[in-house]
N, C-alpha and C positions, 0 to 999 in steps of 0.2 A: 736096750734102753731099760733104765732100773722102773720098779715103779713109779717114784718119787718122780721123776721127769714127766712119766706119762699122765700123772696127776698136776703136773704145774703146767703141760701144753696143755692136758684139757682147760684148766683155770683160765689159760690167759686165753687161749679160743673162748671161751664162753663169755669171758669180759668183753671181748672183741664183740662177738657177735650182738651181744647184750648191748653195747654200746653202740655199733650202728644197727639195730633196731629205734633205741633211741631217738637216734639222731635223725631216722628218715622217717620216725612217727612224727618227730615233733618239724620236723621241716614241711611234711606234708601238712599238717594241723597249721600252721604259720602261714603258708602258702594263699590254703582258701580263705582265709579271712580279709574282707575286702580292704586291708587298712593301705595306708600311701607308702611307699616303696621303699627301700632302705635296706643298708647293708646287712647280711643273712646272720639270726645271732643263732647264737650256740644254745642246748637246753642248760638250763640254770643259770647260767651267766650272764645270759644275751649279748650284749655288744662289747661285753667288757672290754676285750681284748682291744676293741678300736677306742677307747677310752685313754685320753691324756690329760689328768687334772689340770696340768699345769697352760694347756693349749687350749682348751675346753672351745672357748669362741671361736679359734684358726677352727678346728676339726668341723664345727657345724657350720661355718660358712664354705668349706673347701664342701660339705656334702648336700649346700644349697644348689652348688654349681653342677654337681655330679647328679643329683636325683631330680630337682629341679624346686618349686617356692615349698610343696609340702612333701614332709617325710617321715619315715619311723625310725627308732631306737627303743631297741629292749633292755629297758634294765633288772636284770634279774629278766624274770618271765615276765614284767607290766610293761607294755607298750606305751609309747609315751609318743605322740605327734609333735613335728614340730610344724613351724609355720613362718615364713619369710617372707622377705620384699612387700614394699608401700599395697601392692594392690592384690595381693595374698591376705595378709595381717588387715588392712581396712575391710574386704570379704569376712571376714572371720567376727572380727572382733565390734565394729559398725554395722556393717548391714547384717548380720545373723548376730545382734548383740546378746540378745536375751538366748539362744544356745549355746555361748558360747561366756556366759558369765559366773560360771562354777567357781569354787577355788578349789585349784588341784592338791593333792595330800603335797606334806610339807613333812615327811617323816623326823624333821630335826627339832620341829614343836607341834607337830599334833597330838601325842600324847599328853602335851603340857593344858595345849588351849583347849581341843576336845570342841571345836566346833565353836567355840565363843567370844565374841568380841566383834570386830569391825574388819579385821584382813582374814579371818578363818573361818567367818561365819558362811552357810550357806541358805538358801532357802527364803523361809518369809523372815527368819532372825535378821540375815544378813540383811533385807532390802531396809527393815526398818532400822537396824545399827548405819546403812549407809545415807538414808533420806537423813538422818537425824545431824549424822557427823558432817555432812553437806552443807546443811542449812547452817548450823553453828558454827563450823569454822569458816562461813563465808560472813558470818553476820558478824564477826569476832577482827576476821583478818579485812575483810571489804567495807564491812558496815559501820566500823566505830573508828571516831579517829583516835582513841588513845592506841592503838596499836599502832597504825604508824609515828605516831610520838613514841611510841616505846621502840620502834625501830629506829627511830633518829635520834634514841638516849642512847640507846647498845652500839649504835654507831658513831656515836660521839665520845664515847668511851673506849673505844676500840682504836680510833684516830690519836685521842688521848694516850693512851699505853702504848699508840707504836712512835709519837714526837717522845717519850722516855730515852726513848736507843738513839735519838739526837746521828740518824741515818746510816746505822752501823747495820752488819748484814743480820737479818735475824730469820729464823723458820716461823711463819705465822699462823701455823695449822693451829698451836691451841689456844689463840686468840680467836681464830674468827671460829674455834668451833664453840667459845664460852660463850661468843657474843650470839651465834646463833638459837645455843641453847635458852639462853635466857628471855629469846623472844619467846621460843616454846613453850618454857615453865610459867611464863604470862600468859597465852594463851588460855592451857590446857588448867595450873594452877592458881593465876587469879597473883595481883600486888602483894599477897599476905605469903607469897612465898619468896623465902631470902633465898635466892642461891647462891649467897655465896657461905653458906653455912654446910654443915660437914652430910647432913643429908641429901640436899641435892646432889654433893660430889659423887656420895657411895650410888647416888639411882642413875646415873650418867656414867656410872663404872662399872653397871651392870651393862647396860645398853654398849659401851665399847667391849666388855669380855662374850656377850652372848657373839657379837659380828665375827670378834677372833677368831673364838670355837665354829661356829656355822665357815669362817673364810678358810679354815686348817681340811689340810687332806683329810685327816680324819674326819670332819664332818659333814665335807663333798661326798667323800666314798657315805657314809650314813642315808645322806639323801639319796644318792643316786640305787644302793643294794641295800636296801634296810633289813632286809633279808637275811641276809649275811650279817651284818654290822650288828645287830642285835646280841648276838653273842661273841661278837670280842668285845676284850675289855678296850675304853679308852680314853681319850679327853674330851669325845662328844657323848662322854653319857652324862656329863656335868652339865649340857645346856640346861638340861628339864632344872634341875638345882639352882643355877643361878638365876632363874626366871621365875619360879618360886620365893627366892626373897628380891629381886627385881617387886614383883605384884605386893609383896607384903609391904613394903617401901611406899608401893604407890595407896596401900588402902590407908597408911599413915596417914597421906595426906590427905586422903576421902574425909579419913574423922575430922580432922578440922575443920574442914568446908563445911560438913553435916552440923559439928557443935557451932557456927557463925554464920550457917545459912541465912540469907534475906528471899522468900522466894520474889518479893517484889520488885526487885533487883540483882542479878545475874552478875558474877562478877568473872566469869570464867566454863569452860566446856563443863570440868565437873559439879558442879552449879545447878547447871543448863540442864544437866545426866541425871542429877537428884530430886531436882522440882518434875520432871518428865516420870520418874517412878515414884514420886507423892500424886499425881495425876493419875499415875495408873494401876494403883496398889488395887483396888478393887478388881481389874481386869483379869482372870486367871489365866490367859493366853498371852498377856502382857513379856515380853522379851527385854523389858526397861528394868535387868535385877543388877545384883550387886556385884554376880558373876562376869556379864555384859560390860560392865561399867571397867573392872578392873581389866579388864580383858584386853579393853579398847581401846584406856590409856596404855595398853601396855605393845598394842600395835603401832600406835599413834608414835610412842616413841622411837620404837626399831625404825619406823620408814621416812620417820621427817628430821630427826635432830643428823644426821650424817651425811643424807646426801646433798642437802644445801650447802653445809658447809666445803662440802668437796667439790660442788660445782664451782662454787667461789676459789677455792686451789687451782682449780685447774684454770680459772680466769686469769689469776697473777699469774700463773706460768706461761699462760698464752700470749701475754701481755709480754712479758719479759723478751719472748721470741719474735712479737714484733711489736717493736718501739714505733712503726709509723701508722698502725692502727690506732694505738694509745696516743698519739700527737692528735689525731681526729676526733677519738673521744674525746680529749682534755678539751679543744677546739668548740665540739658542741657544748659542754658543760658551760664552760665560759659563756657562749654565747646565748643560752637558754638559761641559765641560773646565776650564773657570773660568779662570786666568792666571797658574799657576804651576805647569805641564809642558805637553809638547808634545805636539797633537793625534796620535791614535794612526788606525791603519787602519780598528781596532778600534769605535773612536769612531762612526764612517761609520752604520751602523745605526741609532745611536740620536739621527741627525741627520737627520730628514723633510726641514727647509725647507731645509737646505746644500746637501742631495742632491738636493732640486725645482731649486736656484736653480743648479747646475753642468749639470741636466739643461736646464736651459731656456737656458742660455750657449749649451750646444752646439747646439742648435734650432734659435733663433734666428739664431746666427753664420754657421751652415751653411757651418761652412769649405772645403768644396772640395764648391760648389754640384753641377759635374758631373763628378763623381765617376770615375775612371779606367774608361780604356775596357774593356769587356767583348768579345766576341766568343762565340758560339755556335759547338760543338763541332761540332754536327752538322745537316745538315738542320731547320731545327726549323719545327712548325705554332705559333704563338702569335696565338690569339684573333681566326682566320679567315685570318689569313696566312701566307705560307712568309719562313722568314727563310733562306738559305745557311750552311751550314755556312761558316763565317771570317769574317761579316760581322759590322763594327764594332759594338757596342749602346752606347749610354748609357745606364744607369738613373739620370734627373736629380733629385739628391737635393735639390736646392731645391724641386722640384711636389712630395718626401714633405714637407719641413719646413713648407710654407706650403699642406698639405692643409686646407680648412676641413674635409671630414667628420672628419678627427684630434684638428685644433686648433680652439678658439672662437673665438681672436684670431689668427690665423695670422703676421699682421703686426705684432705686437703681442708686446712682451716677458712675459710673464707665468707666473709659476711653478707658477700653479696647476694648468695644462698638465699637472704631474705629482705634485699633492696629491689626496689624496682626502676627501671628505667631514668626515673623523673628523681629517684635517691631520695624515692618513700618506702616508709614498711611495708612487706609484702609477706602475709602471713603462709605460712605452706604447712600444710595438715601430714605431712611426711614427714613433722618433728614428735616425735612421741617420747618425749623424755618424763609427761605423767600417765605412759601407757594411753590407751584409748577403751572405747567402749563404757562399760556397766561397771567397769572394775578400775577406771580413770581412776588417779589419786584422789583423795579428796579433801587433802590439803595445798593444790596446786596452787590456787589463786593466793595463798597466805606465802608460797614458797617465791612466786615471781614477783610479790610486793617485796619479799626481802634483799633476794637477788637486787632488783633494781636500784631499792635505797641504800642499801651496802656498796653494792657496787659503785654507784655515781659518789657518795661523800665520801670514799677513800680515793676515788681518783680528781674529786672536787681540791682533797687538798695535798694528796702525793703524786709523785715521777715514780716511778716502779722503776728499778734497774739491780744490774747485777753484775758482778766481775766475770760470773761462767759467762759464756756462750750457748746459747742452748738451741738445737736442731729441732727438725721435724720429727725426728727419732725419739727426742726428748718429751715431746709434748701429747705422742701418739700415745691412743689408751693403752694401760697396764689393768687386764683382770687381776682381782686381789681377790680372791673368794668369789662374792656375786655381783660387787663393785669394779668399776675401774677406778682406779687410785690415779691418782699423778706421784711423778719419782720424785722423794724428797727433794728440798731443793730451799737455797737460802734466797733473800733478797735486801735490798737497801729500800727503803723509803723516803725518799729524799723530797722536805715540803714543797711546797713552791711559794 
């Protein structure tokens, strides 16, 4: 044997050996740490290997069954908990709310936000960005009736532009996502803003490019090894970018509420954000800045203008699939509002089957399967384990939607999910389509006013039909990034 040989056995013996030293330090180091159980990751990579972007939700629910409601997953070297099924996730996130209301890193905008706003804040920032955004968009969406006027304008306009197509097939995604947007831009920016002028377009062009890049492999793999990701080049290093003139966009419209302020009159959340930091300029602990503000419009946006609109998709498509639910909706509407004025909030109550068939949309769609990352505050013991104070959690709201102890048909569209006996509402706390606990949405109550008045005045005066035929198959969620999507799809609207 020449030298050269005996110097390339030793190399790759000393690799070898070097490498399962390695691997039996860091399996042992892995081992004693009391976290919840889960497939054995590798040093560096951790779970990579068991990682399938495109299956992501299949993989964590085949490893709810295998490991049982809680589990681990290394990505890179960070442990990340997960958390399933109705009485796992109520544990977690209800009864140990306050350890379990962190927000977990977000590596696809933590660089960007840096801890500010309303979805990224933590600490005493975040409680007071959430009491604040609480109260205002419930005084906003629950307390005034110009917002539900301004939902039964956007929906009268929307009915309006679909009688144009005089019942030809048409895709209605970007109809009900202007009409939804436009209730937002009321909200958050007040009557003085036109959206239908080229600003608004380009800040709602940000908000669909930021979701694209976060929904592209490239910027799954970013969040999940950032580690890694950090030096390749790719198209999620442009989030930080488009989110920077996303916020410059939004401080535009700051200036003009600041130069047309009335503090004695409120005309919108940023308003509400402005007169709150003239109250509390003297305060130097005060969290009411300029940073906060932009920050917040700027979560407010990512988390509410999309998935309204998509839960409403996936309603006409549910619809579409069965035309003898839609006979019984149409049936109560008739019979509760009849066809000559426009459904009221009021209404809502004395609608069982409306309110089963929106509650069972949201169930079933289960828009954002795994649900924004949480983090634990503190040391915490959960259910024989130690979790670290800062480590990532999921509470994966697809194992509460598709609980069989909850549901009877888990898989299975059905309303009755939330009728009772007598074919009353029957509310069941194993829907969490606005998350639950400390970190609940906190534009929910503005989201099920919309839902509702959308929903009953296009079926007040359409038949929803379609030439396909469309299966079970068709209407079962499709993850699209951190969303489920429903599969494109045309429709007729034919008046009645």
């Amino acid at each position: 044997m020449s030298i050269m040989d005996t110097i390339g056995v030793g190399t790759l013996l000393l690799l070898l050996i070097t490498s399962i030293f390695i691997y039996m330090t860091w399996n042992q180091m892995y081992k004693k740490r009391n976290l919840p159980p889960g497939p054995t990751p590798l040093p560096l990579i951790g779970n990579l290997l068991h990682m399938q972007m495109g299956e992501i939700t299949g993989l964590l629910m085949k490893l709810w069954n295998q490991y049982g409601p809680v589990y681990t997953l290394y990505f890179g070297s960070r442990p990340v908990v997960f958390i399933c099924g109705y009485q796992a996730v109520k544990e977690a996130l209800v009864d140990h709310a306050e350890e379990f209301a962190g927000r977990g890193s977000l590596p696809l905008l933590d660089k960007f936000t840096q801890g500010y706003g309303l979805a990224f804040a933590n600490g005493e920032r975040w409680k007071q960005m959430r009491h604040f955004s609480f109260k205002t968009l419930k005084d906003f969406g629950l307390g005034k009736k110009s917002t539900e006027l301004k939902i039964q304008e956007e929906a009268q306009n929307l009915v309006n532009e679909v009688k144009k197509r005089n019942g030809l097939p048409i895709d209605p995604s970007k109809m009900i996502m202007d009409a939804v947007c436009n209730v937002f831009c009321f909200i958050i920016f007040g009557n003085q803003f036109d959206y239908k002028d080229e600003r608004c377009s380009t800040l709602f062009s940000f908000v669909e490019e930021i979701f694209r890049l976060m929904s592209s492999s490239w910027g799954q793999m970013e969040d999940t090894f950032p580690q890694l990701m950090k030096y390749i080049p790719g198209p999620h290093k442009k989030i930080i970018a488009v989110s920077e003139e996303m916020v410059a966009c939004i401080q535009k419209r700051v200036e003009i509420n600041q130069a047309t302020l009335d503090p004695t009159c409120p005309r919108d959340y940023i308003d509400c954000f402005l007169i709150k930091m003239e109250q509390e300029k003297h305060n130097p602990n005060t969290e009411f800045n300029m940073r906060n503000l932009l920050l917040s419009v700027h979560s407010l946006l990512l988390g509410a203008t999309d998935t309204t609109a998509t839960t409403l998709k996936h309603a006409l498509l549910i619809l579409l699939t069965y035309p003898e639910i839609q006979a019984k909706l149409h049936k109560e509407i008739d019979q509760v509002i009849g066809r000559n004025r426009f459904p009221l909030l009021s209404d809502r109550s004395q609608m069982p089957y409306t309110e089963a068939v929106i509650n069972e949309v949201q169930r079933f769609a289960d828009i954002s399967p795994l649900n924004a990352a949480r983090a634990v505050t503190k040391d915490t013991q959960f259910r024989g384990y130690t979790i670290p104070k800062g480590t990532n959690v999921n509470a994966l709201l697809s194992t509460v939607h598709r609980d069989p102890s909850q549901f009877s048909t888990p898989y299975k569209f059905n309303p009755n999910h939330f009728l009772d006996e007598n074919g009353g509402f029957k509310k069941n706390d194993a829907m969490m389509a606005f998350s639950a606990g400390k970190r609940r949405c906190p534009g929910e109550g503005l989201a099920l006013i919309e839902l509702f008045l959308f929903f009953t005045i296009i079926l007040q005066n359409f038949t929803l039909t379609s030439e396909k035929k469309f299966t079970d198959n068709d209407i079962a969620p499709k993850l699209s990034g951190f969303l489920n999507q429903p599969i494109p799809f045309q429709l007729s609207f034919i008046a009645r």
